[in-house]
Backbone and ligand atoms as CSV (ligand in chain L), in Angstrom:
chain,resi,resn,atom,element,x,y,z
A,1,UNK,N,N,166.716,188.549,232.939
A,1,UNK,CA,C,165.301,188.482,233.323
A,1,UNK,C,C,164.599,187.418,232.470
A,2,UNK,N,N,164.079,186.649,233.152
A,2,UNK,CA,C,163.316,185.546,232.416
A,2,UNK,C,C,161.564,186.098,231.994
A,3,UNK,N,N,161.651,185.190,230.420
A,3,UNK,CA,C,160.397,185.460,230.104
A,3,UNK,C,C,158.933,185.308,231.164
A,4,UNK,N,N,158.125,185.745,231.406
A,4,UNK,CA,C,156.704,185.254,231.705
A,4,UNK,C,C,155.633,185.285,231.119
A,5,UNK,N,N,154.630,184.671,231.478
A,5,UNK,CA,C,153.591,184.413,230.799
A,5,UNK,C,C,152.079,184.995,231.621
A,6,UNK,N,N,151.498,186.016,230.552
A,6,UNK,CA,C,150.442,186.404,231.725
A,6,UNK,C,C,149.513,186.546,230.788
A,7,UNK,N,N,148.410,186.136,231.229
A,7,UNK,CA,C,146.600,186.310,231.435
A,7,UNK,C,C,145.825,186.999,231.663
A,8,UNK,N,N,144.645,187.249,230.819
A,8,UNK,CA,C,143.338,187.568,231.059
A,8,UNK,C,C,142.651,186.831,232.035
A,9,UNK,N,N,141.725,186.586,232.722
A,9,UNK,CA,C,140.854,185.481,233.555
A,9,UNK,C,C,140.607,184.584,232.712
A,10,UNK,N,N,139.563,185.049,231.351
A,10,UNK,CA,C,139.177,183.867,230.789
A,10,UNK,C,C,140.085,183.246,229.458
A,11,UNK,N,N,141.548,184.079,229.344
A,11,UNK,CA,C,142.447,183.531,228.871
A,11,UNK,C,C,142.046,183.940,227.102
A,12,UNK,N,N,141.078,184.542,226.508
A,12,UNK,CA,C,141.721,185.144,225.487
A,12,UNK,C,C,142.647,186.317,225.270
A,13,UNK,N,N,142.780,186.967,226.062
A,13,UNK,CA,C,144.205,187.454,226.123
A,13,UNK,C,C,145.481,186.872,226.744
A,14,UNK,N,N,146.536,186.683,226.149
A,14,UNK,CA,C,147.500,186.070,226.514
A,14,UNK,C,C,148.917,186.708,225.965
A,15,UNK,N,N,149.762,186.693,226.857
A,15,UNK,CA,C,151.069,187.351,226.310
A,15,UNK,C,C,152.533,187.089,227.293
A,16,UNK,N,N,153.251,187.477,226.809
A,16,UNK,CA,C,154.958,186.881,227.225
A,16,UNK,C,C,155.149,188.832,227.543
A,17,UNK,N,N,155.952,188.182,228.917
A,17,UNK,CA,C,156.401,189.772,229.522
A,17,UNK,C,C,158.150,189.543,229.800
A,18,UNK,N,N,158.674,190.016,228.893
A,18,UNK,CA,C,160.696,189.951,229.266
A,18,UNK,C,C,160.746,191.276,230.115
A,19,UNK,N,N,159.668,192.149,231.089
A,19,UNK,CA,C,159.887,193.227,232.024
A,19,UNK,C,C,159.969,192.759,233.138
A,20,UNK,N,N,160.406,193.883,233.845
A,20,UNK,CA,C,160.506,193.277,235.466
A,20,UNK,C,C,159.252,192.616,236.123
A,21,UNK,N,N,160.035,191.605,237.000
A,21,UNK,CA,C,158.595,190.944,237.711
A,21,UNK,C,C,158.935,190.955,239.371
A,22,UNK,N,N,159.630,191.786,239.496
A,22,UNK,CA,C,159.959,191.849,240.841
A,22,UNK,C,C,159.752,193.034,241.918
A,23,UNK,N,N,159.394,194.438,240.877
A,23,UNK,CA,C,158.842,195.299,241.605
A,23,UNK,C,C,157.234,195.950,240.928
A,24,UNK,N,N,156.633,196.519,241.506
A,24,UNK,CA,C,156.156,197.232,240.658
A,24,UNK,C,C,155.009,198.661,241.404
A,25,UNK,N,N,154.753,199.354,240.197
A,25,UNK,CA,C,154.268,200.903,240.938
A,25,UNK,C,C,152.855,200.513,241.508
A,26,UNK,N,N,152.339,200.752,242.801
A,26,UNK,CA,C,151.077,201.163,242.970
A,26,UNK,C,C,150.845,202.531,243.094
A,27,UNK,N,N,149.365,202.919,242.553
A,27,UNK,CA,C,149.435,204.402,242.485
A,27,UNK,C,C,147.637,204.751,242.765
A,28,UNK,N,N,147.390,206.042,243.392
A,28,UNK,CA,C,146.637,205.860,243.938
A,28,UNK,C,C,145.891,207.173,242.922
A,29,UNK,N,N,146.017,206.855,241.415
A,29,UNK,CA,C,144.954,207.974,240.726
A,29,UNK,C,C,143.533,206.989,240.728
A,30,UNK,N,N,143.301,208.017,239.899
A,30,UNK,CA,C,141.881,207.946,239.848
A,30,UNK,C,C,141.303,206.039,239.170
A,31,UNK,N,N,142.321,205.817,238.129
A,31,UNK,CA,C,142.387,204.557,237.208
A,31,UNK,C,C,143.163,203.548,238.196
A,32,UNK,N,N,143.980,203.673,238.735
A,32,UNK,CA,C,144.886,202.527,239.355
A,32,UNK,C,C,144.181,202.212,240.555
A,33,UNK,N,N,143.631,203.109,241.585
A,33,UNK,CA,C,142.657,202.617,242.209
A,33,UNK,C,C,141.693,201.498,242.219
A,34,UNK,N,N,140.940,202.227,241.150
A,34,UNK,CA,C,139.729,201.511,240.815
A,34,UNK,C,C,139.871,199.992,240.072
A,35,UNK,N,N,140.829,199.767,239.459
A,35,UNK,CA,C,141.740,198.686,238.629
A,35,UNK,C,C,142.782,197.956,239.867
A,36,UNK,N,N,143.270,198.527,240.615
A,36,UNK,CA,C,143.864,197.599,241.575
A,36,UNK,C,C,144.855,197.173,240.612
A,37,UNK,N,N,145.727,197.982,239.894
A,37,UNK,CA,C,146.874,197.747,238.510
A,37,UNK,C,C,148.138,197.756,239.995
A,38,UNK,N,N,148.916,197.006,239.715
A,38,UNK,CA,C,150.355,196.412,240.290
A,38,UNK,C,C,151.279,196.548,238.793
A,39,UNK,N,N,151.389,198.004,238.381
A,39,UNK,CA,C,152.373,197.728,237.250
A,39,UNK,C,C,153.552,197.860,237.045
A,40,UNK,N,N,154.021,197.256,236.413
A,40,UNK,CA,C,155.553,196.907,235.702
A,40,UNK,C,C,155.575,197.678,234.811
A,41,UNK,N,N,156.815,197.975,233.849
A,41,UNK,CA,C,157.321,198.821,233.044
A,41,UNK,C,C,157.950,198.630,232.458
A,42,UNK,N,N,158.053,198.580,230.835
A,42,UNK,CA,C,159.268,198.293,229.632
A,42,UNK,C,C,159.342,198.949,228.503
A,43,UNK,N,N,160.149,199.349,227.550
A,43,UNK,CA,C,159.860,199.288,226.432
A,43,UNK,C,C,158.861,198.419,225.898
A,44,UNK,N,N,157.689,198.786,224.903
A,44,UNK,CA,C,157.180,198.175,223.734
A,44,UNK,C,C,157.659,196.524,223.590
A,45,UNK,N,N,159.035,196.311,223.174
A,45,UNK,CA,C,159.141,195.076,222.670
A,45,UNK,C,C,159.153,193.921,223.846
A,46,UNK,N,N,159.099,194.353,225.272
A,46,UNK,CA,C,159.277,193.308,226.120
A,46,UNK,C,C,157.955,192.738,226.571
A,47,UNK,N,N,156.717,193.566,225.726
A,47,UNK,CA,C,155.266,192.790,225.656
A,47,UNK,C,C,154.836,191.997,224.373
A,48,UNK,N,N,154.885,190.543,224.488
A,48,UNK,CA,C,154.441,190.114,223.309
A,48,UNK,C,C,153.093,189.536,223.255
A,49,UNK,N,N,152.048,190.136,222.628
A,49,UNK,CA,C,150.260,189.255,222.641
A,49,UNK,C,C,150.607,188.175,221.350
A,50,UNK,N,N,150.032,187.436,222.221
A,50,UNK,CA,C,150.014,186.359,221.355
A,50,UNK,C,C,148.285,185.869,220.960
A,51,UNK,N,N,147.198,186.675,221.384
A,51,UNK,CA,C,146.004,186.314,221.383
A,51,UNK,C,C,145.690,187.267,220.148
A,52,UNK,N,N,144.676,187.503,219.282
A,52,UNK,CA,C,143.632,188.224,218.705
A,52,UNK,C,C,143.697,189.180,219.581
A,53,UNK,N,N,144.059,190.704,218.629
A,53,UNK,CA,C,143.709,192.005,219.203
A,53,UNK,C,C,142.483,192.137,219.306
A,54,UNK,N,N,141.476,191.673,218.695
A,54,UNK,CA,C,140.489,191.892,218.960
A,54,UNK,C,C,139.121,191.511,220.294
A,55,UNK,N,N,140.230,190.650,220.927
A,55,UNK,CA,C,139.981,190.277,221.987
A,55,UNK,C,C,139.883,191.541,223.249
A,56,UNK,N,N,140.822,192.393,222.691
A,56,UNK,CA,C,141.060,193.634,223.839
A,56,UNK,C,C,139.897,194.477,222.803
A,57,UNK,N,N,139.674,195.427,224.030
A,57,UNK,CA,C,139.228,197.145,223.869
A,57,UNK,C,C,140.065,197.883,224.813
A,58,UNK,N,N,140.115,199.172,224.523
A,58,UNK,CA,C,140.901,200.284,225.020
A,58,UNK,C,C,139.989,201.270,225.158
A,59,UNK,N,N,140.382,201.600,226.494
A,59,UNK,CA,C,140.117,203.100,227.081
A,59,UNK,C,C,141.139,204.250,227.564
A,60,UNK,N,N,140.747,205.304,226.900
A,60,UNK,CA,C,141.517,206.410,227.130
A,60,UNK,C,C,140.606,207.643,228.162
A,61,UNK,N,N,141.298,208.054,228.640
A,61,UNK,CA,C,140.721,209.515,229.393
A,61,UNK,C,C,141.907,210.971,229.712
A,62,UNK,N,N,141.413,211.468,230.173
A,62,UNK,CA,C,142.203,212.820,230.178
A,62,UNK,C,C,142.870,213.042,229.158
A,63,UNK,N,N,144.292,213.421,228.993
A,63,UNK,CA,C,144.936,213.384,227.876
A,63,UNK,C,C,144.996,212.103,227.166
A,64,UNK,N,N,144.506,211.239,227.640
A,64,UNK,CA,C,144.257,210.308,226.454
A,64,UNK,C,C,145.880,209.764,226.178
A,65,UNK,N,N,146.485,209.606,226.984
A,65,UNK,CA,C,148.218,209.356,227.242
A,65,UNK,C,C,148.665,207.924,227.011
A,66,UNK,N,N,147.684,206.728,227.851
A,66,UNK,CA,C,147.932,205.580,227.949
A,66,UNK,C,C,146.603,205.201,227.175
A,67,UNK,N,N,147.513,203.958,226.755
A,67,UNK,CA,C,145.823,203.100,226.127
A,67,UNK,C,C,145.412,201.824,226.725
A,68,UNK,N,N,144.470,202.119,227.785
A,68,UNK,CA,C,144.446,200.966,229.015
A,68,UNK,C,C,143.513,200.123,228.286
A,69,UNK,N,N,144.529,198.504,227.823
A,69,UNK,CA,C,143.588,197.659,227.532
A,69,UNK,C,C,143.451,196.281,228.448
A,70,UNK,N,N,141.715,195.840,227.976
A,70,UNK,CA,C,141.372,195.184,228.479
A,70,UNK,C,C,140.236,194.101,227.867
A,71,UNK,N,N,140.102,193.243,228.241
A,71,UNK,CA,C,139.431,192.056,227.904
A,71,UNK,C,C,137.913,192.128,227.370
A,72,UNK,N,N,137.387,191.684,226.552
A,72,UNK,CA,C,136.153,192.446,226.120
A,72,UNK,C,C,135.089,190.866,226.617
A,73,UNK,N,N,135.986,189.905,227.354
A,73,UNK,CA,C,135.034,189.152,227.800
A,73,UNK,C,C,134.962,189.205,228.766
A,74,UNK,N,N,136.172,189.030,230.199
A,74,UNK,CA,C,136.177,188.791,231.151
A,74,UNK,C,C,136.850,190.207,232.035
A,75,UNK,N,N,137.037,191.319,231.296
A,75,UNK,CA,C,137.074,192.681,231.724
A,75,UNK,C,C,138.278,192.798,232.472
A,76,UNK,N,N,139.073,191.835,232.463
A,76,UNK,CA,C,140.331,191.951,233.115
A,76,UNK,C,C,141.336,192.709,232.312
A,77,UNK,N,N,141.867,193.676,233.211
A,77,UNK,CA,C,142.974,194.291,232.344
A,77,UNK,C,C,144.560,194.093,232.774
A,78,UNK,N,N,145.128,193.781,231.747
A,78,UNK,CA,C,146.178,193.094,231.399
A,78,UNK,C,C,147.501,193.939,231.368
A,79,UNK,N,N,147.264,194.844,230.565
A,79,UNK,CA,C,148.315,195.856,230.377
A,79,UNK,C,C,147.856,197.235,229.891
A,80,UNK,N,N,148.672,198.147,229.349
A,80,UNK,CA,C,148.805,199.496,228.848
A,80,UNK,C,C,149.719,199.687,228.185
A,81,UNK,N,N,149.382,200.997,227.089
A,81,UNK,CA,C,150.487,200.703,226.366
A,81,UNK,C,C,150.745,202.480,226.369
A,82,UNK,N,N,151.802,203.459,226.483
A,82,UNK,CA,C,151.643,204.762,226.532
A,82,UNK,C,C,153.046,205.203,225.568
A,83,UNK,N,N,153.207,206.652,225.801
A,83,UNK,CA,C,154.759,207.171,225.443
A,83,UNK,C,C,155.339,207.498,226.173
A,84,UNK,N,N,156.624,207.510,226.595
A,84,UNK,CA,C,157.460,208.435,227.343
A,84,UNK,C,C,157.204,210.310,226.530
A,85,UNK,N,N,157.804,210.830,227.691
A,85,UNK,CA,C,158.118,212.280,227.030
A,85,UNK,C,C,159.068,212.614,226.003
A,86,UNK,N,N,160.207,211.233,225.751
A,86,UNK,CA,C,160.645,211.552,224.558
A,86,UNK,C,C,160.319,210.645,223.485
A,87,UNK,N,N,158.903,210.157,223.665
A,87,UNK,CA,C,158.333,209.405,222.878
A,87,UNK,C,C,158.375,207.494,222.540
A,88,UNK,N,N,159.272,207.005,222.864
A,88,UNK,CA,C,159.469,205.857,223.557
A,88,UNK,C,C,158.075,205.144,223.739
A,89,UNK,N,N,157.815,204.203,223.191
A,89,UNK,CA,C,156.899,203.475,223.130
A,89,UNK,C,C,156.667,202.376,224.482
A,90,UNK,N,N,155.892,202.456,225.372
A,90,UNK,CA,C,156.067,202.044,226.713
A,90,UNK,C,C,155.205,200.737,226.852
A,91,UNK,N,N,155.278,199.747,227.669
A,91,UNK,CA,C,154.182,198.932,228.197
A,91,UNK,C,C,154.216,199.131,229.728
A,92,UNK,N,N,152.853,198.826,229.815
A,92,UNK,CA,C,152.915,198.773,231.175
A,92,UNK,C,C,152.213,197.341,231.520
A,93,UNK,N,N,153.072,196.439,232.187
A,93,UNK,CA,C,151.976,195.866,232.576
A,93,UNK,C,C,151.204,195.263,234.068
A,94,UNK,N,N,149.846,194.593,233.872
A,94,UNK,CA,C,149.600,194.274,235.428
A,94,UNK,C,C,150.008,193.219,236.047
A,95,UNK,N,N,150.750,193.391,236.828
A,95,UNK,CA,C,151.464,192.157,236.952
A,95,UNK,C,C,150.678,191.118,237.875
A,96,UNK,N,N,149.465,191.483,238.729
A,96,UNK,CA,C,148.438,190.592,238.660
A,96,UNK,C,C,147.743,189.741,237.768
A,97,UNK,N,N,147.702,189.937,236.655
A,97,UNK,CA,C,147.824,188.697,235.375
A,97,UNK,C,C,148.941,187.889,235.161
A,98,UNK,N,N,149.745,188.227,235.567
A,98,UNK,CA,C,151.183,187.047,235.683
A,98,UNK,C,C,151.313,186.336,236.927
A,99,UNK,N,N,150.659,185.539,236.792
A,99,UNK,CA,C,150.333,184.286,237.908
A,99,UNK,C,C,151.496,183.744,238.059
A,100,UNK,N,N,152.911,183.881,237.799
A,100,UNK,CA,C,154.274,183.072,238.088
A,100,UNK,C,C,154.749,183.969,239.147
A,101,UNK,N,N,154.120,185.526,239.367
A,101,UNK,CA,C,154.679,186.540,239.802
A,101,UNK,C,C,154.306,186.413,241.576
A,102,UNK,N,N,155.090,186.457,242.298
A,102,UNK,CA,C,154.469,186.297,243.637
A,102,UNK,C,C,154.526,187.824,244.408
A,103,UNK,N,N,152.983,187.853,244.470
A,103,UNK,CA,C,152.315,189.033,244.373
A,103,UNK,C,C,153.349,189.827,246.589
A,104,UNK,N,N,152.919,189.089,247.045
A,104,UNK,CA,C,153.428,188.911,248.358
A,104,UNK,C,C,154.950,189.584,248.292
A,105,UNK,N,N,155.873,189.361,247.439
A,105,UNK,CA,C,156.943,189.403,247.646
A,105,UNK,C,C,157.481,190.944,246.627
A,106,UNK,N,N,156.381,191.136,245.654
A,106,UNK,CA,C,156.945,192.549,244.998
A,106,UNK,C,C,157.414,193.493,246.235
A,107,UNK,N,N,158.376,194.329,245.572
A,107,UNK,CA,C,158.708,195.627,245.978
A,107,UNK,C,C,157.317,196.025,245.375
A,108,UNK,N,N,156.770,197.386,246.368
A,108,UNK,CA,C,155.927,198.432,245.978
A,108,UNK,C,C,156.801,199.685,245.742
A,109,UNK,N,N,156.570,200.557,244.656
A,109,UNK,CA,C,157.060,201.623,244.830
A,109,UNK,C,C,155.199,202.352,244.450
A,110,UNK,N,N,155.173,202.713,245.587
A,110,UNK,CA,C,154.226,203.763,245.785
A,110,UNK,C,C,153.821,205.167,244.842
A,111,UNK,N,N,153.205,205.401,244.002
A,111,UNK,CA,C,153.185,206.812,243.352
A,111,UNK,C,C,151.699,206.986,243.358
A,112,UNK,N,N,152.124,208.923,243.989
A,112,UNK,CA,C,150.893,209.496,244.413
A,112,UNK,C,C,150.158,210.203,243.081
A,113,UNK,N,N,149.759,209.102,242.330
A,113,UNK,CA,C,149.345,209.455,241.056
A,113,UNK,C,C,148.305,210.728,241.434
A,114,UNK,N,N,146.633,210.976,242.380
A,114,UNK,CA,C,146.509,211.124,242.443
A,114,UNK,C,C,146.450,212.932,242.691
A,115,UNK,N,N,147.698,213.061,243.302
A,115,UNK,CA,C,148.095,214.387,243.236
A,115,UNK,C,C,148.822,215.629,241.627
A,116,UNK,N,N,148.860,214.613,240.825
A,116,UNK,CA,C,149.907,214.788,239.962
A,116,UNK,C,C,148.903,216.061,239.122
L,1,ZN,ZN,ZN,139.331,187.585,229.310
């Protein structure tokens, strides 16, 4: 799997994704909805920021599980970062910020977040 390179809009967030870029989950909770998130999935180390953390803020809700961050200029959100159940340090990311990614051609795998 080749590296990519993905974006904020106004580009202070920036980062290298070694996760898949060929499928990814849409899900129809309450957050993925409203975010229009197309995400991918890796371990921790296959997200690298290369921008100022301080560029992001994070929001949590419900259990407070994932830490959905996002751009504190241009409000675009980029990725997430959560645990597995056996603790596994996760990224998620949107693969609509990876502009190499051709959005047209992902696999969807569908999850009815909503019901969960
Ligand atoms: Zn931005």
């Amino acid at each position: 799997m080749s590296t990519q390179e993905g974006s904020c809009h106004c580009g202070a967030v920036q980062f290298e994704w070694d996760g898949p870029t060929d499928e990814a989950m849409s899900c129809n909770c309450s957050i993925c909805r409203r975010k229009g998130y197309l995400l991918a999935f890796a371990p921790m180390d296959a997200l690298r920021v290369s921008t100022p953390t301080e560029a992001l803020a994070t929001y949590t809700f419900n259990k407070h599980a994932i830490q959905h961050q996002f751009c504190t200029t241009c409000g675009c959100a980029p990725f997430g970062v959560g645990k597995t159940p056996d603790g596994q340090e996760m990224a998620a990311v949107n693969l609509r910020c990876v502009p190499g990614v051709d959005l047209d051609n992902l696999k969807i795998n569908k999850v009815d977040g909503a019901s969960f």
